[in-house]
Wavefront OBJ file of the C-alpha trace (Angstrom):
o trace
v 15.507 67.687 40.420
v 11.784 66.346 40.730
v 11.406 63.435 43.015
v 9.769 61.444 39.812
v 12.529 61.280 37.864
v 13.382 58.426 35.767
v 16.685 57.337 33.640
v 14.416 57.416 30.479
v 14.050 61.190 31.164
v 16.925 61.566 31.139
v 18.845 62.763 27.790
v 20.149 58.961 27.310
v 20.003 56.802 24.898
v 17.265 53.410 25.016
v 20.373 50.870 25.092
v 22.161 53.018 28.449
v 18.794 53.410 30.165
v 17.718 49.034 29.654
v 21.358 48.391 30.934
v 21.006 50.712 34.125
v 17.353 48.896 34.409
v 18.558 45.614 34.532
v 21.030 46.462 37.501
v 18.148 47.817 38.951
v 18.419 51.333 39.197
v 15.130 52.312 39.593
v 15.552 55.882 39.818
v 18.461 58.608 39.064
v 20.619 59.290 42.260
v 20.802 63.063 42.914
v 24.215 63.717 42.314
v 23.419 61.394 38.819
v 20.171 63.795 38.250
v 22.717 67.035 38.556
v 25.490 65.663 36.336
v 24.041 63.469 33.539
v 22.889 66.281 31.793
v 25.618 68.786 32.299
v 28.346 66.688 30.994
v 26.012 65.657 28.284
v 25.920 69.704 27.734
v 29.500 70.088 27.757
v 30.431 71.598 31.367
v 33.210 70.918 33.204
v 32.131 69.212 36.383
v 33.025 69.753 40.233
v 31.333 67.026 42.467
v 31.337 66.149 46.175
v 29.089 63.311 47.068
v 29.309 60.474 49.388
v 30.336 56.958 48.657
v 28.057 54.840 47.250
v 25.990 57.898 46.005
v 26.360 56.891 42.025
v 29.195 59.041 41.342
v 30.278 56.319 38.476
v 27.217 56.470 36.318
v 27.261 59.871 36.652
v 29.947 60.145 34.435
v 29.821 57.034 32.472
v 26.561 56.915 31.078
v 26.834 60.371 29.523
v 29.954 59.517 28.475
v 28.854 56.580 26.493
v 25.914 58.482 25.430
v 28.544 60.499 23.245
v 30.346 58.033 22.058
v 27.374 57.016 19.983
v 27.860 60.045 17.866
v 31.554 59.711 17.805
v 32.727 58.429 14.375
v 34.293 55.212 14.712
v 38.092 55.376 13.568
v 40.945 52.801 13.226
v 42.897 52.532 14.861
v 40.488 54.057 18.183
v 41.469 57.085 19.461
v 40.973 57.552 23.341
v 38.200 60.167 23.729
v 37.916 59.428 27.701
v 40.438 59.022 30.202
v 39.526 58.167 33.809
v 42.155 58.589 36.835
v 41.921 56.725 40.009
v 43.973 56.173 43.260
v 43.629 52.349 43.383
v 43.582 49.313 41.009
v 40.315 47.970 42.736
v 38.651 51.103 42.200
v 39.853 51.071 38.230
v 38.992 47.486 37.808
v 35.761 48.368 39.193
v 34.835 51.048 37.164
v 36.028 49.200 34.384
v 33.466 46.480 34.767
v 30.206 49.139 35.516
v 31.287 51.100 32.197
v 31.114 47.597 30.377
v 28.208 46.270 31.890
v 26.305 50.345 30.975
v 27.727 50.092 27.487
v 26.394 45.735 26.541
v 23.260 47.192 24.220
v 24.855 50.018 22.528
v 25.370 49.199 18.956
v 28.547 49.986 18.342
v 30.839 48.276 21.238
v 33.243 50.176 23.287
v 36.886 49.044 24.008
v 37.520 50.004 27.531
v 41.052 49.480 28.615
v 41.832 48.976 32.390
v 45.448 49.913 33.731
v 47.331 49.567 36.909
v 50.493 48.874 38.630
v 51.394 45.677 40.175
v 51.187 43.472 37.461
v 52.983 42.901 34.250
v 52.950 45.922 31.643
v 52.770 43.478 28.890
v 48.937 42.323 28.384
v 48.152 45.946 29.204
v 50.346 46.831 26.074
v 48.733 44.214 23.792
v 45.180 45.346 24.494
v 46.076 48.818 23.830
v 46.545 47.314 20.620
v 44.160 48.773 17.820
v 43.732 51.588 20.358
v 40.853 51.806 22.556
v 37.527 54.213 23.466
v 37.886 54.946 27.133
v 40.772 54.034 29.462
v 40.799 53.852 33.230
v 43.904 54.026 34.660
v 46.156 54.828 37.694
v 48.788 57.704 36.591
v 51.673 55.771 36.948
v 50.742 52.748 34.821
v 49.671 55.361 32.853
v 52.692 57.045 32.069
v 54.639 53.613 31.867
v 52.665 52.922 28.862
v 52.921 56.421 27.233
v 56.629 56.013 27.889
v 56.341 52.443 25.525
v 54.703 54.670 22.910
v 51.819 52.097 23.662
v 48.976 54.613 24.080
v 48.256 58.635 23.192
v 46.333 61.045 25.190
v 46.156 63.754 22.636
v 42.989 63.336 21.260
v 41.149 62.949 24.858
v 37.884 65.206 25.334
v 37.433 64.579 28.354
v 39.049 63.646 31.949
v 37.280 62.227 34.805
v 39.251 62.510 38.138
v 37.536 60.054 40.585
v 38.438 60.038 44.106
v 40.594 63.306 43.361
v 41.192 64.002 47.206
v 42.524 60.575 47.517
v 44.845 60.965 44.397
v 46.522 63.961 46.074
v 46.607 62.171 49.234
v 48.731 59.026 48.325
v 51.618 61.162 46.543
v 50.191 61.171 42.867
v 50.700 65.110 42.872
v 53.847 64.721 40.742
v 52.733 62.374 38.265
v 49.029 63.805 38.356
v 50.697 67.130 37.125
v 52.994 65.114 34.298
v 49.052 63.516 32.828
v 48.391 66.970 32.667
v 50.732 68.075 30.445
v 50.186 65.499 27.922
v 46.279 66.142 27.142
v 45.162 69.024 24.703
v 44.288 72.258 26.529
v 40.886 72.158 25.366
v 39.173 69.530 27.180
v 36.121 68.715 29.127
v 37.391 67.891 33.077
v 35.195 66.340 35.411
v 36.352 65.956 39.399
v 34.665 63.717 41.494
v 35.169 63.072 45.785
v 33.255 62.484 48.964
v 35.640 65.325 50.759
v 37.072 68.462 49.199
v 40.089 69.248 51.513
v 42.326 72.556 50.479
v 44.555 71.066 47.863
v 41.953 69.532 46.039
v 40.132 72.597 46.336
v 43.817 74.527 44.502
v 43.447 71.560 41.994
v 40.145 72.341 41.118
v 40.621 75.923 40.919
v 43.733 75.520 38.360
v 41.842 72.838 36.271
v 38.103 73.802 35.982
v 36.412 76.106 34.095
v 33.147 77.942 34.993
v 32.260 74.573 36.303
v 28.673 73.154 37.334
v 29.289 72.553 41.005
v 26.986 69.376 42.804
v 27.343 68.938 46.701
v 24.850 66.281 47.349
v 26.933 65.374 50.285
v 24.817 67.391 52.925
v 21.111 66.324 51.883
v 19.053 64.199 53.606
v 18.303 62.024 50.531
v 22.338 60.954 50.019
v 23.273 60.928 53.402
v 23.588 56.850 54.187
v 21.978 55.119 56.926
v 24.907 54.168 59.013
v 24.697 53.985 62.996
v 28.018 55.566 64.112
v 29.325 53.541 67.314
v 32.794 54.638 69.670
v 33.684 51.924 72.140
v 36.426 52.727 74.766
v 38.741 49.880 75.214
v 42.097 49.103 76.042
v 44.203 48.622 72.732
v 45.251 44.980 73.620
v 41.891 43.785 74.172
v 40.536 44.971 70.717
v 40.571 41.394 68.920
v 38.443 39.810 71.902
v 35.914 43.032 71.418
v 35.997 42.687 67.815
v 34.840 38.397 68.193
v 32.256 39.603 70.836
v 30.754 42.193 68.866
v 30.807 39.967 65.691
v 28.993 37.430 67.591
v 26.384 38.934 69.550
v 25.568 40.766 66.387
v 25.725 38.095 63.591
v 27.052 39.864 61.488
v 27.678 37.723 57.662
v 30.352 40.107 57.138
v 32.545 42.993 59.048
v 35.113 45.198 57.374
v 37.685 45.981 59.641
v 40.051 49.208 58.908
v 43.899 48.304 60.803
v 46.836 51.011 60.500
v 49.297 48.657 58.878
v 49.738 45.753 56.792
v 51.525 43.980 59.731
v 48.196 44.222 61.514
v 46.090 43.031 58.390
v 47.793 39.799 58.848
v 48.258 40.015 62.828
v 44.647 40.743 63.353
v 43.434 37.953 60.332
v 45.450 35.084 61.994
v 43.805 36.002 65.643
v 40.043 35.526 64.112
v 40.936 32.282 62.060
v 42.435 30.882 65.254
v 38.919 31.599 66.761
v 36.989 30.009 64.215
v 36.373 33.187 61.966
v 37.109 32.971 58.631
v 39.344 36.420 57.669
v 41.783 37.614 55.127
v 44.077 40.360 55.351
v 43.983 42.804 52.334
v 46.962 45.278 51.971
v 48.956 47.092 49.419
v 52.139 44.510 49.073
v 49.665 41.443 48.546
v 50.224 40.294 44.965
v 46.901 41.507 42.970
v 45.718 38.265 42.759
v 45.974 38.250 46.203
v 44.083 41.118 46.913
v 41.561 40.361 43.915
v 40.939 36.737 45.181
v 40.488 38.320 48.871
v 37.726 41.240 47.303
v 35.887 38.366 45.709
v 35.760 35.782 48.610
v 34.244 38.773 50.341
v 31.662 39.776 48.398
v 30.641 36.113 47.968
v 30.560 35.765 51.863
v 33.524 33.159 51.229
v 35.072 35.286 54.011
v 33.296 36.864 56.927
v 36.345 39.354 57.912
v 38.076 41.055 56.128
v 41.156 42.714 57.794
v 42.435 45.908 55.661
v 44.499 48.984 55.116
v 43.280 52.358 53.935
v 43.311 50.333 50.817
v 39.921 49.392 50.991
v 38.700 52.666 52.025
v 37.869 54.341 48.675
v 35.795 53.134 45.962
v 35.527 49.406 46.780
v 31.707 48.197 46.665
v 30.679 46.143 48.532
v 26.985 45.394 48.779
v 24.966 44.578 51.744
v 27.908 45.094 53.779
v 26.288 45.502 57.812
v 29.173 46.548 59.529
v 32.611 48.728 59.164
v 34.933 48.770 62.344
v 37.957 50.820 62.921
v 40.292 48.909 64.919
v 43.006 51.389 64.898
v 41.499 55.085 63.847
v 42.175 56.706 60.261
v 45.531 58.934 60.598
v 43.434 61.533 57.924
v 40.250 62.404 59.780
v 39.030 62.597 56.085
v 39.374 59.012 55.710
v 36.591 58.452 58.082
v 34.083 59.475 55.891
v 35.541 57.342 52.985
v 35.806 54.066 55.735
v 32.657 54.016 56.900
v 30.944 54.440 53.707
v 31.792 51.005 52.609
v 28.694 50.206 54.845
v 25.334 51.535 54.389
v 25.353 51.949 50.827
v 22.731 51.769 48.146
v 19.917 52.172 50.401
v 20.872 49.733 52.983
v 21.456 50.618 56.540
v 24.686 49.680 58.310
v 26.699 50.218 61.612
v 30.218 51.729 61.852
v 32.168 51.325 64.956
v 35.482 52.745 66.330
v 37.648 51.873 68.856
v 39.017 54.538 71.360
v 41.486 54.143 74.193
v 43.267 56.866 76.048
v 45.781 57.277 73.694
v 43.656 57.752 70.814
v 40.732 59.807 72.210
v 42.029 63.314 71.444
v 42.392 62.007 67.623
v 38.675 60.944 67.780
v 37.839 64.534 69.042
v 39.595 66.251 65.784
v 37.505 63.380 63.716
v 34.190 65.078 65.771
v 35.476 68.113 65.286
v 36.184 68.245 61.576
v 32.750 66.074 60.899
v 30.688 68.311 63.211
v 29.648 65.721 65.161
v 29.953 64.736 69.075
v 29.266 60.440 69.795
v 28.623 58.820 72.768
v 31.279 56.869 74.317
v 30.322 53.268 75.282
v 31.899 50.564 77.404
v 30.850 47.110 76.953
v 30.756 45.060 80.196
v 33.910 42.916 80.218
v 35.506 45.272 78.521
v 36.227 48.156 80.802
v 39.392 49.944 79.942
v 41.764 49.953 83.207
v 43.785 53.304 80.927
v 42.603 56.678 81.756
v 41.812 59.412 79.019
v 41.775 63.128 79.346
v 38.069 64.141 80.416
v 35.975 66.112 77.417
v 36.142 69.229 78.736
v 35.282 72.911 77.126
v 38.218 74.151 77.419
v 40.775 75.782 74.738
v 42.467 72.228 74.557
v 39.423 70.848 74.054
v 38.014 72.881 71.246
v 41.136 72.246 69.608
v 41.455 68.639 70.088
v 44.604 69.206 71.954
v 44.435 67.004 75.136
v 46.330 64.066 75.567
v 45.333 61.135 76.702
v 46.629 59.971 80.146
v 48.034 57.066 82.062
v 47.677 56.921 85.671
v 50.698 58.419 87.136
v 52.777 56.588 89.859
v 52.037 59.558 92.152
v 48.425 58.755 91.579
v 48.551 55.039 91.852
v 50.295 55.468 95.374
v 47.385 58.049 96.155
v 45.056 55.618 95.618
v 46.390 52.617 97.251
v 46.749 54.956 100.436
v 43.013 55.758 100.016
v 43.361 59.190 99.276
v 40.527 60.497 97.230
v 42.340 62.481 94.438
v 43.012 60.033 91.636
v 43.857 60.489 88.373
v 41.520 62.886 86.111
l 1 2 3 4 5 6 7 8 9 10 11 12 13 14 15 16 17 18 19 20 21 22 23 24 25 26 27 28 29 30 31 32 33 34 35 36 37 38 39 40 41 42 43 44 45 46 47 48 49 50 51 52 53 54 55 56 57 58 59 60 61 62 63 64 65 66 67 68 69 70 71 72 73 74 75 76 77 78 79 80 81 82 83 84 85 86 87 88 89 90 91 92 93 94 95 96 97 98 99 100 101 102 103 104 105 106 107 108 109 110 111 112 113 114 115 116 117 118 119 120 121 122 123 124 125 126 127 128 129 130 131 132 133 134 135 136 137 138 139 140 141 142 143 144 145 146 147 148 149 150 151 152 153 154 155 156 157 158 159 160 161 162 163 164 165 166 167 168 169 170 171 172 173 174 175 176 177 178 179 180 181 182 183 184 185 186 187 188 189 190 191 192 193 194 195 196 197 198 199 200 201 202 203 204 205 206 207 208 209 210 211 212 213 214 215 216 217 218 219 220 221 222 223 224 225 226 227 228 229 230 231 232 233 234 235 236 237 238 239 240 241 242 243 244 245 246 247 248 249 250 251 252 253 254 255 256 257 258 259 260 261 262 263 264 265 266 267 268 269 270 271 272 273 274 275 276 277 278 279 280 281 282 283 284 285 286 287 288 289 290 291 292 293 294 295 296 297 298 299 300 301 302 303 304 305 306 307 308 309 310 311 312 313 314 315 316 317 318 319 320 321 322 323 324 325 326 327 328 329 330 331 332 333 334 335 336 337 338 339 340 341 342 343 344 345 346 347 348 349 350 351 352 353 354 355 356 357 358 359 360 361 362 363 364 365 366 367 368 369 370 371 372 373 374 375 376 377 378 379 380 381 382 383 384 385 386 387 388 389 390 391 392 393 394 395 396 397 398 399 400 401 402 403 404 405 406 407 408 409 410 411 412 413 414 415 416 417 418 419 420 421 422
């Protein structure tokens, strides 16, 4: 698309393109350039961008573009239907599609459903019907199963995060939303990372779609300085408070493996003087929303979280991301550190290695194409031992382990013989 594109060039109508002004979009995103006016044409869409490239008005404002010429009926018949992996990400979406849709003339009732909290308001909104509905499948199905909402006159269905819905088990009752829309439908799929099921799930569901990958050009790819740090695993939480100090950072995002270490990892920074929340998946969701928003009003500096976080969660002016314990899906790196850098800003992401996680980091090179440099920070020197990078076939594959000293070697050393451990 030409570099001097604007949203009023755009096929869109006045109201859409004052509301995108006044968040200050100055200027169509490219995967937004690409898609706007091929769902507006009728294609079925398959998208890979990175976080925080604009995948949601990409959809939405076309979307509400044809609901202007959509005869109003009562009660409303769902026209849209938008699946997610997380009730963040739906609540969040929910709130850009209202804030795209406050000029048009003719308001739009989006409903927003999710797991986790009572079925009951969510069935008396769906009263009278509603427009567009963002959901998770399962809520989803819990109201079809209450007769509370029908899917059979939906045009057309925007998967968002579609890797991560196949990744958290949704498969099953991805494949049961299927079978309740008409055949003849538009279907837009939307991820940062395209790995082989999605790509089967495309295949099966798209037809002779208009395929975007923005993720590769220089103009999407976020400014985000990728860090590794060696260091033994019980000394993380003192390297985390360094780093956060030395680099005054307002606010740090920091990825754990469990929810026990959300809350672990959170009580170790407030005894320090830092002020941190954990955020995981069996926090109440007025936990977890009260958590988000302390955040993003720099309530909190830390905040301590799951793979939860990972996907869709905005999070503006956000400087640094750091992996305390690495993503198990080397695909989930992508989706982690793009909560920083986003929008145009510039952002740091660091990891922590140790010997026992170091071949893991290699796969994450290896499936990103990438090689980093491994830093030590003085103070900090890890006393464990990790299998050297070497090119050999274990290497290439990512298949060294790393190594503790063995008691062989230890002895070696004490009786000053120069072979120590690799």
């Amino acid at each position: 698309m030409g570099a001097h594109m604007t949203f009023a060039s755009l096929p869109l109508s006045p109201q859409l393109v004052r509301a995108v002004e006044e968040r200050n979009y100055t200027a169509p995103t490219a995967i937004q350039s690409a898609v706007i006016p091929g769902v507006l044409n009728g294609r079925d869409v398959w998208a890979c961008a990175h976080t925080g490239s604009g995948k949601t008005a990409a959809f939405a404002l076309p979307l509400l573009h044809r609901h202007l010429a959509t005869q109003r009926e009562t009660p409303r018949r769902i026209r849209s239907l938008i699946l997610v992996p997380t009730r963040e990400l739906a609540a969040q979406i929910g709130a850009s599609i209202e804030s795209y849709a406050r000029y048009l003339p003719d308001a739009v009732k989006v409903a927003v459903v999710f797991g986790g909290v009572s079925i009951n308001p969510q069935m008396m909104a769906l009263r009278g019907g509603a427009d567009m509905v963002v959901a998770t499948p399962g809520r989803l199905l819990d109201l079809v199963e209450h007769n509370a909402l029908s899917l059979q006159s939906v045009t057309t269905l925007v998967l968002d995060e579609a890797d991560r819905l196949l990744d958290l088990g949704f498969t099953v009752e991805l494949a049961q939303v299927l079978s309740l829309l008409p055949e003849r439908r538009q279907n837009l799929l939307f991820s940062a990372t395209f790995p082989p099921a999605v790509n089967e799930l495309a295949e099966k569901l798209l037809h002779d779609p208009l395929r975007v990958d923005v993720a590769s050009t220089a103009e999407s790819v976020p400014d985000i300085t990728q860090r590794v740090i060696q260091v033994d695993p019980p000394r993380r939480t003192q390297l985390l408070l360094r780093l956060i100090r030395e680099h005054g950072w307002a606010r740090v995002l920091v990825f754990v493996a469990t929810k026990y270490s959300t809350e672990h990892v959170a009580e170790k920074l407030r005894r320090a003087g830092i002020k941190a929340a954990a955020l995981h998946g069996e926090l109440s969701q007025g936990t977890r929303a009260q958590a988000l928003a302390d955040f993003k009003a720099q309530r909190l500096q830390v905040l301590v979280a799951t793979d939860l976080a990972a996907r869709g969660i905005d999070i503006t002016h956000l400087p640094a991301v750091v992996n305390y314990d690495l993503p198990r899906s080397t695909d989930d790196y992508v989706h982690r550190i793009g909560r920083t850098g986003r929008a145009g800003q510039s952002g740091v992401a660091v990891s922590f290695v140790s010997a026992s996680t170091e071949p893991h980091f290699r796969l994450i090179e290896k499936r990103h194409r990438m090689t980093l440099v491994r830093e030590i920070v003085q103070g900090f020197e890890p006393m464990e031992a990790a299998a050297p990078i070497a090119s050999s076939p274990g290497a290439a594959t990512g298949g060294i382990k790393g190594k503790r000293k063995s008691k062989k070697d230890k002895q070696r050393e004490r009786g000053g013989s120069s072979q120590g451990s690799p």
